[in-house]
N, CA, C and O atoms as a MOPAC input file, in Angstrom:
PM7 MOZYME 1SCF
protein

 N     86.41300 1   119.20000 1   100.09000 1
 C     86.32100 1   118.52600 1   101.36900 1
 C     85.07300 1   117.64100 1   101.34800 1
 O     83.93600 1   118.04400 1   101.10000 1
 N     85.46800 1   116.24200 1   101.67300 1
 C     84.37400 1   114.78200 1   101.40500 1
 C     83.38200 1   115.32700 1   102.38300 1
 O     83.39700 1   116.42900 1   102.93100 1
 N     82.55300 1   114.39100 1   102.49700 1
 C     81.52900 1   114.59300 1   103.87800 1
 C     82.38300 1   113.55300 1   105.19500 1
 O     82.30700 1   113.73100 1   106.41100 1
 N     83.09600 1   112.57400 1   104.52800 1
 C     83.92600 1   111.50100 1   105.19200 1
 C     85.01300 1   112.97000 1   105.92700 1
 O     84.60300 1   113.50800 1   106.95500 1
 N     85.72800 1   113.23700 1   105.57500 1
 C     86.17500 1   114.10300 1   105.86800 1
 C     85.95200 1   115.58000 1   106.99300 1
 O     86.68400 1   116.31000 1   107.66200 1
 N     84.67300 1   115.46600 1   106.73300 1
 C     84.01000 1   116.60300 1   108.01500 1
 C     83.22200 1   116.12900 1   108.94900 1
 O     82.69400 1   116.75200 1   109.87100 1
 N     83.13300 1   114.72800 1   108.62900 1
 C     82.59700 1   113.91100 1   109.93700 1
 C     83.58300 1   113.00000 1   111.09900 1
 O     83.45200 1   112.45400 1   112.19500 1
 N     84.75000 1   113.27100 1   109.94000 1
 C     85.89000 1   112.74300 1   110.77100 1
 C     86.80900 1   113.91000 1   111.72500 1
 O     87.74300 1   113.57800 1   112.45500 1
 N     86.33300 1   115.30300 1   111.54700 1
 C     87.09900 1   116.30400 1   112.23500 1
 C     85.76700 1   116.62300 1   113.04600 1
 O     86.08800 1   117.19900 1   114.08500 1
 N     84.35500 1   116.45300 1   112.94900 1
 C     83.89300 1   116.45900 1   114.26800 1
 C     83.71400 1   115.46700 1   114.81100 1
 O     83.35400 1   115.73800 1   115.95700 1
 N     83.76700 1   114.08200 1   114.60800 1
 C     83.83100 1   113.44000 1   115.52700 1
 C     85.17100 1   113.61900 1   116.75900 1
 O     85.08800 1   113.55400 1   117.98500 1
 N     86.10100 1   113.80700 1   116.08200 1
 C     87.53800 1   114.22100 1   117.05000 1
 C     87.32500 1   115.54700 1   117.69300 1
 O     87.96700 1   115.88900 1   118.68600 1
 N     86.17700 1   116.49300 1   116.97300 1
 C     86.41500 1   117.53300 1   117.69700 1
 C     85.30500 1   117.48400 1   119.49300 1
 O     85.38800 1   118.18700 1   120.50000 1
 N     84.38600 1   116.31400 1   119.13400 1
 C     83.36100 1   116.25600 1   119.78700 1
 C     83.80700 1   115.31500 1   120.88500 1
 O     83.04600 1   115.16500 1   121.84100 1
 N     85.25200 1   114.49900 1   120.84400 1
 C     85.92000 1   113.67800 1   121.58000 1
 C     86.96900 1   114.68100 1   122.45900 1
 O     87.26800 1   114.38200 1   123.61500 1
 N     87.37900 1   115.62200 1   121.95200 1
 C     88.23100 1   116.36700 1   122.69800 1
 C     88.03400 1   117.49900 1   123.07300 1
 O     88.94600 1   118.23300 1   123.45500 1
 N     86.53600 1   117.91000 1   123.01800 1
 C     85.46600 1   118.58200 1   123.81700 1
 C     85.30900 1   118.12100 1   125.11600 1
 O     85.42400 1   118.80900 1   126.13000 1
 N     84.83500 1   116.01200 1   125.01500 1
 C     84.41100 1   115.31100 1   126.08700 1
 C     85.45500 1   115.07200 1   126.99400 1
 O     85.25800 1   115.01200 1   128.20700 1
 N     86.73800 1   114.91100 1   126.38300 1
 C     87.74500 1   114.91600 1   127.37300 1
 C     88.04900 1   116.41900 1   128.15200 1
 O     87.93600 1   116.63900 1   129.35800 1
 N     88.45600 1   117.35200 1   127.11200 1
 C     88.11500 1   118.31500 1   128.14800 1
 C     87.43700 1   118.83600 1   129.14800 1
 O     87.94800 1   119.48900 1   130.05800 1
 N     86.29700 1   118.58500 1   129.03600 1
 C     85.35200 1   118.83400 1   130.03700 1
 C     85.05200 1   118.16700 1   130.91700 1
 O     84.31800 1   118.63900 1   131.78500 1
 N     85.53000 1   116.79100 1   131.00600 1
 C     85.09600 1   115.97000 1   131.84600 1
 C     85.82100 1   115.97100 1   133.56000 1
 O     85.29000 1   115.47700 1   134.55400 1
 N     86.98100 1   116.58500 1   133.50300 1
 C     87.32100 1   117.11900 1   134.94800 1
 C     86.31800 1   117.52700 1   135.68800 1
 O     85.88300 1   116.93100 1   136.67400 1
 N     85.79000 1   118.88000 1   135.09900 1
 C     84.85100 1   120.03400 1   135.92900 1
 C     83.28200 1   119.02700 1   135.90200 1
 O     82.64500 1   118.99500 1   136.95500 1
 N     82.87800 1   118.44900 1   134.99400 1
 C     81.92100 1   117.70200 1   135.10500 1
 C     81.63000 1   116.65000 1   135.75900 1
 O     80.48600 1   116.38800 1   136.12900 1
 N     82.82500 1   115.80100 1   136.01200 1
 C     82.72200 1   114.47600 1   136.98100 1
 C     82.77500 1   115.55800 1   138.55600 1
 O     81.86200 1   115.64100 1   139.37700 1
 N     83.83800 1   116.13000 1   138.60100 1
 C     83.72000 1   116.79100 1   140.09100 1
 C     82.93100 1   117.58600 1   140.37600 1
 O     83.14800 1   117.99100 1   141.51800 1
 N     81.59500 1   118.31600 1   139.65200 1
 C     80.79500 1   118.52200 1   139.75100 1
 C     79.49200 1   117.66400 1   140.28000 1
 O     78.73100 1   117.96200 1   141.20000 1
 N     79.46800 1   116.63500 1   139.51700 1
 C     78.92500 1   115.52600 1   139.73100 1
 C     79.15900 1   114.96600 1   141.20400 1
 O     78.29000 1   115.06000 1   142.07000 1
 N     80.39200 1   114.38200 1   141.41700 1
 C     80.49000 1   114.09000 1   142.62700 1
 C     80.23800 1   114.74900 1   143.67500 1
 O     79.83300 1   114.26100 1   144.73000 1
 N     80.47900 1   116.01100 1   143.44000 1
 C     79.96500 1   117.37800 1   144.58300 1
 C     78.45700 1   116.83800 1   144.84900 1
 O     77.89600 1   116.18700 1   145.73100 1
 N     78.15500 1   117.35600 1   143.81300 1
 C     76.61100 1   117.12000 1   144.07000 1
 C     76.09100 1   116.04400 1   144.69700 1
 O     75.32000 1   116.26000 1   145.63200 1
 N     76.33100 1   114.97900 1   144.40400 1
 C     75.61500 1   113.93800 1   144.91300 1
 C     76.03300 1   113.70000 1   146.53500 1
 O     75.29200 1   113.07700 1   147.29500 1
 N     77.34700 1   114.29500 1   146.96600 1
 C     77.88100 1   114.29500 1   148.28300 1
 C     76.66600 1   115.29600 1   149.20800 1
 O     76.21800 1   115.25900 1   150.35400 1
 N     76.46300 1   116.12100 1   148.05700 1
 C     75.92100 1   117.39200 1   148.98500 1
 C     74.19400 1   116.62700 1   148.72500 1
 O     73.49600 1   116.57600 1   149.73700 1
 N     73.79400 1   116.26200 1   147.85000 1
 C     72.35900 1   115.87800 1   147.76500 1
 C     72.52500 1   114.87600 1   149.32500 1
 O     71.66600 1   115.07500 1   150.18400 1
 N     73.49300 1   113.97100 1   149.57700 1
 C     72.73700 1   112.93400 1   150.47800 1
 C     73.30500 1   113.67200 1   151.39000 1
 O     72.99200 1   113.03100 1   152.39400 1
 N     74.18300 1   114.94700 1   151.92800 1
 C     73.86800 1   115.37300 1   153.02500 1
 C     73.22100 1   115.82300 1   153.28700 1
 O     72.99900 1   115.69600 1   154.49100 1
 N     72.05500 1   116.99900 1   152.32800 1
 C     70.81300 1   117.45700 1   152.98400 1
 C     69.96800 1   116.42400 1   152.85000 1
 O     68.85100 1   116.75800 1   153.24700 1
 N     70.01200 1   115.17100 1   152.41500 1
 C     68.58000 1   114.29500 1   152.54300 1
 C     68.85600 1   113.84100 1   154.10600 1
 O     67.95600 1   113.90500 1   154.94400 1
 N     70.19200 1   113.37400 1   154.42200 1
 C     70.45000 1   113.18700 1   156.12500 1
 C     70.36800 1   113.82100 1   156.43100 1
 O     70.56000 1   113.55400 1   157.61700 1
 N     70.03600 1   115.53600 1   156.33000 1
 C     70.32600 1   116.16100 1   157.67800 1
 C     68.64600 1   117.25200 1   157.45600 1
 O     68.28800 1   118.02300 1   158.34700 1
 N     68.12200 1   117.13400 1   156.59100 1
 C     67.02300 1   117.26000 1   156.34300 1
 C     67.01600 1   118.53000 1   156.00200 1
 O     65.97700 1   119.14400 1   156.24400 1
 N     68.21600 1   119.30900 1   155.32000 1
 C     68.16500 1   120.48600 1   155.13600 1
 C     68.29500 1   120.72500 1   153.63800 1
 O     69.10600 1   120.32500 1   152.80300 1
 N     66.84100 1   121.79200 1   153.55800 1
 C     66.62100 1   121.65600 1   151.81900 1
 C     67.03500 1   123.10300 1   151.27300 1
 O     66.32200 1   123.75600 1   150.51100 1
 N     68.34600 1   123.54400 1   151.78700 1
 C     68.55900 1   125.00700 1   151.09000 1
 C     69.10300 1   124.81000 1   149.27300 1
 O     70.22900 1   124.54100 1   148.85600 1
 N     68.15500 1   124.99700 1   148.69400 1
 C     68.74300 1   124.55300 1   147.31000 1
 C     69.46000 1   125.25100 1   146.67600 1
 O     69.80600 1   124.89400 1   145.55000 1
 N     69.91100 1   126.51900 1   147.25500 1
 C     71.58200 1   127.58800 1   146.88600 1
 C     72.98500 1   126.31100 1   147.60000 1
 O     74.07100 1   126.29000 1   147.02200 1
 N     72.74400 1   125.38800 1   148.81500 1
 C     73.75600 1   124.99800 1   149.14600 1
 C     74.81400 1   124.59100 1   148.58800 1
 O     75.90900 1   124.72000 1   149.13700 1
 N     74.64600 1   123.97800 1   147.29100 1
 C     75.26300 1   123.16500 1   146.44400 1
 C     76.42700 1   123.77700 1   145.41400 1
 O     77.45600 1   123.30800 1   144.92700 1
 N     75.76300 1   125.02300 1   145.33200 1
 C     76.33000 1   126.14100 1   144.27800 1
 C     77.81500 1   126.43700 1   144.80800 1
 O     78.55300 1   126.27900 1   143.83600 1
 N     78.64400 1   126.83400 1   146.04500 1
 C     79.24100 1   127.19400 1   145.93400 1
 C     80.25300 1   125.54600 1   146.36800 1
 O     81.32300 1   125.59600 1   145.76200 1
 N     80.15900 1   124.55300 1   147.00800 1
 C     81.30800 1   123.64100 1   146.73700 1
 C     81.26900 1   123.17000 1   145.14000 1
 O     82.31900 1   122.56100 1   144.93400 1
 N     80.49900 1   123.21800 1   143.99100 1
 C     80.44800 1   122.77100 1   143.14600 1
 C     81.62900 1   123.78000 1   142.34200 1
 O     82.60100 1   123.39800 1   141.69100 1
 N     81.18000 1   125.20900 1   142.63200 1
 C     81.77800 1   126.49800 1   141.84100 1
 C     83.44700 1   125.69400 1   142.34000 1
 O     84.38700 1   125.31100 1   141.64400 1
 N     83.21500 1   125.68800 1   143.91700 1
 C     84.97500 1   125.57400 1   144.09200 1
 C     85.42800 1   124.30500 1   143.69200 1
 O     86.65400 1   124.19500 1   143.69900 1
 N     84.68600 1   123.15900 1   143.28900 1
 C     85.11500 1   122.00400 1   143.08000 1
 C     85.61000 1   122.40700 1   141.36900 1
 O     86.46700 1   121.69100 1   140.85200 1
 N     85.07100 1   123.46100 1   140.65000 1
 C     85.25100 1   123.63400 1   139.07200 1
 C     86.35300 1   124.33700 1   139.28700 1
 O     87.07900 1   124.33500 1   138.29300 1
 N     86.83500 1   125.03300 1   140.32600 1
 C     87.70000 1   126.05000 1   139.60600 1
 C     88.89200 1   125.16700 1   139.56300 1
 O     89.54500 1   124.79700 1   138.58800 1
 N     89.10600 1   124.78900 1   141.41000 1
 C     90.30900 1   123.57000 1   141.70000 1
 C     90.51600 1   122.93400 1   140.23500 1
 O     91.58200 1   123.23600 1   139.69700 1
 N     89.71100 1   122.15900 1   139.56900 1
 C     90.05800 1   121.17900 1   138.93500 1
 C     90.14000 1   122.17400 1   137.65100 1
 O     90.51600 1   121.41700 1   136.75600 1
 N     90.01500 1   123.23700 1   137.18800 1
 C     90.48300 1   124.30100 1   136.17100 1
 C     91.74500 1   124.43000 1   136.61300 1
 O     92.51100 1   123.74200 1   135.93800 1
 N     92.31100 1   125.07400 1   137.53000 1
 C     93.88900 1   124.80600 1   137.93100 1
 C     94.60200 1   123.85300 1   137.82700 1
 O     95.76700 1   123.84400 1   137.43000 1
 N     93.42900 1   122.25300 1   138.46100 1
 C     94.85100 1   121.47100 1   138.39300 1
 C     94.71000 1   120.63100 1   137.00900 1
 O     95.26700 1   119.54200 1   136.87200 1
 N     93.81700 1   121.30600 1   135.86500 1
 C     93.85200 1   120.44700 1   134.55600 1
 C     94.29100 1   121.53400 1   133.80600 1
 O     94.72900 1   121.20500 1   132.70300 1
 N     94.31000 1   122.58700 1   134.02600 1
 C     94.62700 1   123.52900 1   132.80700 1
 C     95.78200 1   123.78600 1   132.09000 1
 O     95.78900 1   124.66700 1   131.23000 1
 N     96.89600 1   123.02800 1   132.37600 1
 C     98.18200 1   122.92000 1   131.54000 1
 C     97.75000 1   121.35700 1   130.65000 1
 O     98.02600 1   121.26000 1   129.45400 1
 N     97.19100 1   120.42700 1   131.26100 1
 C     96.27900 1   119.66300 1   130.36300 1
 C     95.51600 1   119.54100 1   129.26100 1
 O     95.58900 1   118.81400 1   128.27000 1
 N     94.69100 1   120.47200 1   129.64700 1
 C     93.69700 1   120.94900 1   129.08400 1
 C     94.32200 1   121.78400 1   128.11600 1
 O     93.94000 1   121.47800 1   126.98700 1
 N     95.05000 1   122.62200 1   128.12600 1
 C     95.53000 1   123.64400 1   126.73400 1
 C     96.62400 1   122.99000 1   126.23100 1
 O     97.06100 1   123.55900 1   125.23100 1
 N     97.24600 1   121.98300 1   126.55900 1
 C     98.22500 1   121.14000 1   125.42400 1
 C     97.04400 1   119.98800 1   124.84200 1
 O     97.17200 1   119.69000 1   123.65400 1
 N     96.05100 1   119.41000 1   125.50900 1
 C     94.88600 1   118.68400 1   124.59000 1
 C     94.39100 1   119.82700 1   123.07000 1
 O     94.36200 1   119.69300 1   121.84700 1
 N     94.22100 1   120.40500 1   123.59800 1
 C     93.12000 1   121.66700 1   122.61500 1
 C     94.33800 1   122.17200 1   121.64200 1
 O     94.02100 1   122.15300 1   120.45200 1
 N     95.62900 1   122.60700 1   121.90900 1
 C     96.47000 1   123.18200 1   121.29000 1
 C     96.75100 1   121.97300 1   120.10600 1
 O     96.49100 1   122.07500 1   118.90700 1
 N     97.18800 1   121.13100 1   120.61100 1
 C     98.00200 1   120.08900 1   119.98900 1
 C     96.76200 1   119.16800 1   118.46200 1
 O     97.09500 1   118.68800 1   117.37900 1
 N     95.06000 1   119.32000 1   119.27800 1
 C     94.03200 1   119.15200 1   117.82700 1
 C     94.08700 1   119.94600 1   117.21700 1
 O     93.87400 1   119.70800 1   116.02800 1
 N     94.39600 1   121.35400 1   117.60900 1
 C     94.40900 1   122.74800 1   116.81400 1
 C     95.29300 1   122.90700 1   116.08800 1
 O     95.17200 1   123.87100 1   115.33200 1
 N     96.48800 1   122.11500 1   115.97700 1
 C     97.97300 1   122.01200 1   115.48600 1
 C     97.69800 1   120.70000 1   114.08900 1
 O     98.32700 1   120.41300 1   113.07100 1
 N     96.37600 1   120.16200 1   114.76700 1
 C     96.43400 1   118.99000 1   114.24900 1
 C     95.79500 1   119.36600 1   112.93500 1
 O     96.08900 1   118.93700 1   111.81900 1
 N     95.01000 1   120.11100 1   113.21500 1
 C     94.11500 1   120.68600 1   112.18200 1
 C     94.50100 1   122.02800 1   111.58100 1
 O     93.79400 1   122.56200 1   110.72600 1
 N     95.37100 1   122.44500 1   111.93000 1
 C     96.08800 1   123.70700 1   110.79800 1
 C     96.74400 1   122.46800 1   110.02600 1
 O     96.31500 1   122.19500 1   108.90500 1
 N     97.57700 1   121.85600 1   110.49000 1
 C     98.73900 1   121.15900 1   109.61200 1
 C     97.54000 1   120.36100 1   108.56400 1
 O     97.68800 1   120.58700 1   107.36300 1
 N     96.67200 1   119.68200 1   108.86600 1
 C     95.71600 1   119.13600 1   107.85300 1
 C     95.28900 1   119.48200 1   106.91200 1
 O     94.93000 1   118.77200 1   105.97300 1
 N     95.23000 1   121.16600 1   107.02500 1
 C     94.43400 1   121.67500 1   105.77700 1
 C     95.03900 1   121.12600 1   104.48100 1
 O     94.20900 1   120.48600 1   103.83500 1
 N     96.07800 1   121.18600 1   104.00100 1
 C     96.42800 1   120.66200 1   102.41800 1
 C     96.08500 1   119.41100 1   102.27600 1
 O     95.99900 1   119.09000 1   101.09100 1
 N     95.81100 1   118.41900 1   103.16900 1
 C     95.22100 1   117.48200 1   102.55900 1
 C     93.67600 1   117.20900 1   102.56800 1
 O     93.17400 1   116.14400 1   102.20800 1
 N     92.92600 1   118.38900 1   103.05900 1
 C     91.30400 1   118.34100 1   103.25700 1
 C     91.44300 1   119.06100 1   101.94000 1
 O     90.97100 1   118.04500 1   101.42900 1
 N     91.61200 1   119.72500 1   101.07900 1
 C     91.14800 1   120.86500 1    99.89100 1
 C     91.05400 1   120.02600 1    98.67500 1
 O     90.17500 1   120.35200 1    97.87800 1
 N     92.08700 1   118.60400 1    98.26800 1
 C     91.70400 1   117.37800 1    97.53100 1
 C     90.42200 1   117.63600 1    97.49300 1
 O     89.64900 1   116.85000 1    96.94600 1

């Protein structure tokens, strides 16, 4: 196995990491920043506030990506069993 070769299965693996994750991370994101400028308007600095619409903003989007999400991951994982005979060249 080249070095061309193991830089080309993590770069794909490090791409379909970023896609995966990027549901729970953008809506995380957006949580947050909704909830940062409501306590800067309303002048309330409880810094636990954030924790639980963020938790529920991750799970929602774990439900509504997770048949997504495990045919992404399955289907590189498929990609990469079937590969092996030509990485051992």
């Amino acid at each position: 196995m080249g070095i061309d070769n193991f830089a080309e299965i993590t770069n794909q693996a490090i791409k379909v990491t970023l896609y995966v994750s990027s549901p729970m991370l953008i809506g995380a994101l957006v949580i947050g920043i909704i909830v940062s400028l409501f306590q800067a308007v309303t002048q309330i600095n409880e810094q636990t506030l954030s924790f639980i619409p963020k938790i529920l903003v991750i799970v929602g989007a774990l439900v509504i990506f997770a048949p997504w999400m495990s045919e992404t991951l399955t289907s590189f994982t498929r990609e990469l069993i079937i590969n092996i005979p030509n990485l051992i060249h």
